[in-house]
Backbone as JSON, one array per atom type, in Angstrom:
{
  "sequence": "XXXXXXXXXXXXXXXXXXXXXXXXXXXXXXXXXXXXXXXXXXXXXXXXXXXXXXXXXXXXXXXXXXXXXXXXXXXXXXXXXXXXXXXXXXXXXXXXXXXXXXXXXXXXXXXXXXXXXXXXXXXXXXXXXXXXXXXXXXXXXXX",
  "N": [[122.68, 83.46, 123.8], [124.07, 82.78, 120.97], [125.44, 84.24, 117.56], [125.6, 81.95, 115.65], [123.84, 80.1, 116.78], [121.35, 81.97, 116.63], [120.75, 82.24, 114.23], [120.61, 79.28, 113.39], [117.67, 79.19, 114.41], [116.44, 81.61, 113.26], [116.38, 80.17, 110.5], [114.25, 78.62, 111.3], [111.9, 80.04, 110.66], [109.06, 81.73, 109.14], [109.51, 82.95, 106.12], [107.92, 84.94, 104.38], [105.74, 87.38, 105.45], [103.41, 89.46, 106.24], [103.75, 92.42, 106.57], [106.22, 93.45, 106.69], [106.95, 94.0, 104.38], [105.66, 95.85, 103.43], [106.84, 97.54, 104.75], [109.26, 97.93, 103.97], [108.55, 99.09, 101.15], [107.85, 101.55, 102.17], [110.16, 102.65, 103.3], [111.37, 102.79, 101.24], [113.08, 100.52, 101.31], [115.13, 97.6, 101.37], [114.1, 94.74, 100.09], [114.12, 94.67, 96.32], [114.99, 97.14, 96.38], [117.74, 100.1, 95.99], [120.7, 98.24, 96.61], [120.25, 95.65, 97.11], [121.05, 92.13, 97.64], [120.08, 90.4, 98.65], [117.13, 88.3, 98.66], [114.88, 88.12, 100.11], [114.2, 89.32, 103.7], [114.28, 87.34, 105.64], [116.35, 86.27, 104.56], [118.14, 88.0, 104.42], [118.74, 88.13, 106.93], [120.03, 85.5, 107.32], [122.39, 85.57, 105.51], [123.66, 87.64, 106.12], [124.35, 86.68, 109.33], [126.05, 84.44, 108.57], [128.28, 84.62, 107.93], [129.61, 85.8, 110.41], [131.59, 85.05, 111.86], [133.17, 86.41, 110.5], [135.24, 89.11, 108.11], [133.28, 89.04, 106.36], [130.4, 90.53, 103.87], [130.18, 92.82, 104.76], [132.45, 93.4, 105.7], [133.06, 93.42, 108.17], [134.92, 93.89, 111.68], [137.11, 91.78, 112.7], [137.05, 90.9, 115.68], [133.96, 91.15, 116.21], [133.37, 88.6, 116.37], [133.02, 87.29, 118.36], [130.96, 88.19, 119.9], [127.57, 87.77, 120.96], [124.49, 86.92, 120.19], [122.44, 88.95, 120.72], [124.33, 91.33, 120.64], [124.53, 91.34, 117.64], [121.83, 92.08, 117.56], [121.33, 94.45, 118.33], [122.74, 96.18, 117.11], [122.72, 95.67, 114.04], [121.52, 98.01, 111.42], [119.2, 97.7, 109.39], [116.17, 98.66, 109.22], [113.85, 97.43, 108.05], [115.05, 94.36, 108.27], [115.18, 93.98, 111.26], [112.4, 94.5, 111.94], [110.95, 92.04, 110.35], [111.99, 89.82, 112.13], [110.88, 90.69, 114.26], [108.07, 90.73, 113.25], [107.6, 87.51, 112.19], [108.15, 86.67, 114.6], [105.79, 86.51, 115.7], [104.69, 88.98, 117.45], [102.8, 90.89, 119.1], [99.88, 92.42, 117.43], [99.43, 94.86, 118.06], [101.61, 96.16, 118.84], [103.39, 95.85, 116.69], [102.21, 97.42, 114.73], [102.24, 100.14, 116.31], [104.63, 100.43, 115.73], [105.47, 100.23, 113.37], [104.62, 102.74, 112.7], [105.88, 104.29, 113.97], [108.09, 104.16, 112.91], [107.54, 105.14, 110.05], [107.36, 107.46, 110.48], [109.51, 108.56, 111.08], [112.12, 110.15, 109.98], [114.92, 110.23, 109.91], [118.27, 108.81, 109.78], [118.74, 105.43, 109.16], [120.19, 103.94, 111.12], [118.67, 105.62, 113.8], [116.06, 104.97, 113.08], [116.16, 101.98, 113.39], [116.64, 101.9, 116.09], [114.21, 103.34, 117.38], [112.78, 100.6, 116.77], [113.54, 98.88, 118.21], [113.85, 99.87, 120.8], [110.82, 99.1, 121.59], [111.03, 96.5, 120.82], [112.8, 94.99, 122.5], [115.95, 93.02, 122.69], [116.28, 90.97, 124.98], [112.99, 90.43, 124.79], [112.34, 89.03, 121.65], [114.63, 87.28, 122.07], [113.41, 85.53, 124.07], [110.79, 84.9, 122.5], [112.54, 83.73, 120.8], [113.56, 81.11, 121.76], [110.47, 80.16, 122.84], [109.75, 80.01, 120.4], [111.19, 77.62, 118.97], [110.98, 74.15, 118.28], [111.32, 71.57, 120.91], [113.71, 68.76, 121.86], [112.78, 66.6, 121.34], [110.34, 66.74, 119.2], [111.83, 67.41, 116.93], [112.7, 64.79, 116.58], [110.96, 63.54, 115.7], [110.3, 64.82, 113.39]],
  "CA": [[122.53, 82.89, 122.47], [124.9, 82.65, 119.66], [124.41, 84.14, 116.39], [125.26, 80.9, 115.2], [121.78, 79.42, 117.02], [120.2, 82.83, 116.09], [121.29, 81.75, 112.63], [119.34, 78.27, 113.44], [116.4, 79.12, 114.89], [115.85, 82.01, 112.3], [116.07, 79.11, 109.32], [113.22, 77.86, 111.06], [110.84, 80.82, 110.78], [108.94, 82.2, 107.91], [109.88, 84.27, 105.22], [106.86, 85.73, 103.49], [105.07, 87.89, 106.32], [103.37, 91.13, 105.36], [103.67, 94.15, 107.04], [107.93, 93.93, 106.6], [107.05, 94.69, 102.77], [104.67, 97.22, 103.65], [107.81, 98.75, 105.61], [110.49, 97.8, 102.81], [107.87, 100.33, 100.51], [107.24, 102.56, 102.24], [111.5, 103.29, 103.37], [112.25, 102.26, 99.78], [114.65, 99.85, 101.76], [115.62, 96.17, 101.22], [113.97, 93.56, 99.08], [114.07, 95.67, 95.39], [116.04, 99.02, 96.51], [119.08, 100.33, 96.33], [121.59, 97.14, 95.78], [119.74, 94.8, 97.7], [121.65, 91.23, 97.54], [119.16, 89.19, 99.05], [115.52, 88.21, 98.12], [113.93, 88.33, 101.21], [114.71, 89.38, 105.15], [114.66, 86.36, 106.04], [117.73, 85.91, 103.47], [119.21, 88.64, 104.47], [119.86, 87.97, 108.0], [121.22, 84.17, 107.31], [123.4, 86.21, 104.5], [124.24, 88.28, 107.67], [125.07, 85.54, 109.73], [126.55, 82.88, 107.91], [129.61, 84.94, 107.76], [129.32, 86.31, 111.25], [132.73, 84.9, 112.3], [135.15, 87.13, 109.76], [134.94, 90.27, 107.71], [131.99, 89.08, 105.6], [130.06, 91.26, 102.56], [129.92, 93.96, 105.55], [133.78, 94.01, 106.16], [133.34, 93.72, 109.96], [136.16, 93.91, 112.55], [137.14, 89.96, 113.15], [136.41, 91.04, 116.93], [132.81, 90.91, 116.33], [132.78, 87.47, 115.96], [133.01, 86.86, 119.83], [130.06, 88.23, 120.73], [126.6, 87.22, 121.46], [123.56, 87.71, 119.71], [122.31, 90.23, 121.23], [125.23, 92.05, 119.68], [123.95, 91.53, 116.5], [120.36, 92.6, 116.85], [121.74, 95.8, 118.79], [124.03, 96.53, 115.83], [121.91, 96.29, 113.01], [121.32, 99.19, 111.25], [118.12, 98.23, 108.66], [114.54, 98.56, 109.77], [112.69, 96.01, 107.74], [115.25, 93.44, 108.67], [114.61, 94.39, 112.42], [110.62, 94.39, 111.64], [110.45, 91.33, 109.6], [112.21, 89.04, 113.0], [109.53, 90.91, 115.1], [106.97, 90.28, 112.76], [108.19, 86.58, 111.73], [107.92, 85.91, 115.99], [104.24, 86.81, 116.56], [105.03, 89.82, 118.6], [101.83, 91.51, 118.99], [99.93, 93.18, 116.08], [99.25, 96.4, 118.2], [102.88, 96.33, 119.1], [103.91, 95.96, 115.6], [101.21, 98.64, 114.34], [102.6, 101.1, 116.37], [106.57, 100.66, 115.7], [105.56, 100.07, 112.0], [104.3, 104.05, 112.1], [106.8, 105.04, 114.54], [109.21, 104.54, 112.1], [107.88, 105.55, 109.17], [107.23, 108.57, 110.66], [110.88, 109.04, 111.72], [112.72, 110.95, 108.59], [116.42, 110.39, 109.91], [118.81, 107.58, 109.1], [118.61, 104.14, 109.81], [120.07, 103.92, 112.7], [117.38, 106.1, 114.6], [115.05, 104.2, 112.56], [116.21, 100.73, 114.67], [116.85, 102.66, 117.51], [112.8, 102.72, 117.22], [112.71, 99.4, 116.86], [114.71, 98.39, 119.38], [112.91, 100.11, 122.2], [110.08, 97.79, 121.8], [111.18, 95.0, 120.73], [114.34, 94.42, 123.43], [116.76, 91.61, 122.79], [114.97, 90.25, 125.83], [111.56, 89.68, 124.29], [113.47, 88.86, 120.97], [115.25, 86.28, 122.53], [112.61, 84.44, 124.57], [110.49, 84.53, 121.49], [112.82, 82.7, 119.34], [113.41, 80.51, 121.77], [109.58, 79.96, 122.69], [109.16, 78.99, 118.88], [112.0, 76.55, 118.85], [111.1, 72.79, 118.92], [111.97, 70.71, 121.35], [114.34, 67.57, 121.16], [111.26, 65.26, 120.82], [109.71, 67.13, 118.31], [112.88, 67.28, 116.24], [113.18, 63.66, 116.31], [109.72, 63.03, 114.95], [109.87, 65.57, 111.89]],
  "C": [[123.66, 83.43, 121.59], [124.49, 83.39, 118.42], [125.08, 82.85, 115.59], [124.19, 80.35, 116.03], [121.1, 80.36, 116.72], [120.21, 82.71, 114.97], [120.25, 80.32, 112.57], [118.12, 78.9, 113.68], [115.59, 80.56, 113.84], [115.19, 81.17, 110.77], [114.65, 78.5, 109.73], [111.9, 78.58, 110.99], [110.69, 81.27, 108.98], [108.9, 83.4, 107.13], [109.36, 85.56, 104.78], [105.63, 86.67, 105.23], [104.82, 89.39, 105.63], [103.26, 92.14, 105.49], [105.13, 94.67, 106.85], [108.25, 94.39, 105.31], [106.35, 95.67, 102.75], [105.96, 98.13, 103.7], [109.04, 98.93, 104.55], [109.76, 98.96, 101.74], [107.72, 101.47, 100.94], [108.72, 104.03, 102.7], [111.75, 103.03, 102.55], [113.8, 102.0, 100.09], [114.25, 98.45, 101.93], [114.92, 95.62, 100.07], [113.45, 94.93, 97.08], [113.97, 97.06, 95.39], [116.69, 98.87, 96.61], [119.55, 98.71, 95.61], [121.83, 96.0, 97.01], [120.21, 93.75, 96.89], [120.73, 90.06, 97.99], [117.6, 89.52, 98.79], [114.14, 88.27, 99.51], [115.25, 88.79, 102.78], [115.36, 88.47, 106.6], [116.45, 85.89, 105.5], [118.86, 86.58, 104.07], [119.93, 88.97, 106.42], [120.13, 86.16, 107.54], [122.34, 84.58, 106.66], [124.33, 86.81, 106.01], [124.95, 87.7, 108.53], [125.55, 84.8, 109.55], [128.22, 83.27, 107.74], [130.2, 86.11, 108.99], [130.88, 86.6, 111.85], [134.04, 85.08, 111.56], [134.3, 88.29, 109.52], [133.52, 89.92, 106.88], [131.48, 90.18, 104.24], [130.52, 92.69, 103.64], [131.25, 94.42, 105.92], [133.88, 94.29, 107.66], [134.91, 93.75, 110.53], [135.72, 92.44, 112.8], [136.31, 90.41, 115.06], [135.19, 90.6, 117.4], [132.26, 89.74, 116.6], [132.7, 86.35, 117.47], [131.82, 87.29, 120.57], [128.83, 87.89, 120.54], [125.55, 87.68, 120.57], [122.76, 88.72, 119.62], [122.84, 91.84, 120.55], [124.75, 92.68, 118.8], [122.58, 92.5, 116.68], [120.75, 94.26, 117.5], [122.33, 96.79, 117.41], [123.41, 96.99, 114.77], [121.47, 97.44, 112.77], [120.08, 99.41, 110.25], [116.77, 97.79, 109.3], [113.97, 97.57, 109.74], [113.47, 95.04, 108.02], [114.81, 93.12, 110.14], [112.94, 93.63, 112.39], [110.28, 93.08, 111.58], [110.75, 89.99, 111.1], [111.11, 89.07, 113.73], [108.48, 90.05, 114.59], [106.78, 88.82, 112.84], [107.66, 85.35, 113.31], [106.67, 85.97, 116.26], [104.09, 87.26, 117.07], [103.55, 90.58, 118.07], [101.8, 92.68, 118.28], [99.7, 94.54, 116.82], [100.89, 97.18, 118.48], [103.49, 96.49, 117.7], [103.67, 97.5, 114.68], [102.32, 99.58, 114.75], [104.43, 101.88, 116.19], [106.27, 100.79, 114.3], [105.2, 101.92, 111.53], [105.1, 105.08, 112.53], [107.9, 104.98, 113.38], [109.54, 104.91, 110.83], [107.53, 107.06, 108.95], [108.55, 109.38, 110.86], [111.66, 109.3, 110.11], [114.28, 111.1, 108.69], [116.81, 109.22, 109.34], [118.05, 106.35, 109.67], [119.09, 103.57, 111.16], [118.93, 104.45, 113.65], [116.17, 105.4, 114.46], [114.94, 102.38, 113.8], [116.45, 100.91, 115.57], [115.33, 102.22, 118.2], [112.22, 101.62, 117.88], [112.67, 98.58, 118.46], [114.24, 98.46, 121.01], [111.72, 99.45, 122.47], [110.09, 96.6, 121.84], [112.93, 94.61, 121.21], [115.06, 93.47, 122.87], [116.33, 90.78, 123.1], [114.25, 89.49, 125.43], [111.92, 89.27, 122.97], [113.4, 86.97, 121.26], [114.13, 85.26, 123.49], [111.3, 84.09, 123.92], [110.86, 83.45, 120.63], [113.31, 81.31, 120.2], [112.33, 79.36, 122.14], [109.2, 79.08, 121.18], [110.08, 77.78, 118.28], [111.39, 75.31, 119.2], [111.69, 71.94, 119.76], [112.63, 69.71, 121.14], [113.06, 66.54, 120.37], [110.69, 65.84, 119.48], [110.73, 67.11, 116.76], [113.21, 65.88, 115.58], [111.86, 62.52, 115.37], [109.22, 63.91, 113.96], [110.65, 65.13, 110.99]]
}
């Protein structure tokens, strides 16, 4: 996958879910901390992606812009954006539960924090999530 199609197939998931604001309170990180740019997680990975293929707000290395999605979710460095995809896919609530305490138990940076993450919720399962919740052509053609 692309993060241009992880860029689609996020647009088609929803925004408002509520344990990724639990987690945004409780790391007093993303949606109203610090110098948060986007209004939701949802926002702030299309913000993320939409400018995947240059330097972007983030000043990447052009390089980046060759690789795979995967990439990306490896890369990332904030929690509740992490969380909110999990959450967003329907990844099981005991699975969620226990990453949601693993990490707000964890007192280092953010990285370690999606490190966390990361170990449960693989690329892998991730990735055959989002494209599990993807519509098919047919379905596409009758919405």
């Amino acid at each position: 996958m692309t993060p241009a199609q992880l860029r689609r197939r996020i647009k088609r998931l929803p925004a408002d879910t509520p344990l990724h604001k639990a987690l945004e309170k409780e790391l007093g990180e993303g949606v109203g901390f610090g110098r948060a740019w986007y209004g939701s997680q949802k926002e702030h990975w299309l913000g993320w992606l939409a400018e995947y293929d240059g330097a972007g707000a983030y000043g990447r290395n052009a390089a980046t812009s060759t690789k795979e999605a995967a990439y990306v979710w490896n890369h990332i460095q904030c929690a509740p954006m992490l969380f909110w995809l999990a959450e967003a896919l329907d990844m099981p609530n005991s699975d969620l539960a226990t990453v949601f305490r693993a990490v707000i138990g964890d007192h280092r940076n953010g990285a370690a924090r999606c490190k966390i993450l990361r170990h449960t919720f693989h690329w892998d399962r991730i990735e055959t999530a989002l494209v599990d919740k993807s519509p098919g052509p047919l379905v596409r053609i009758f919405r």
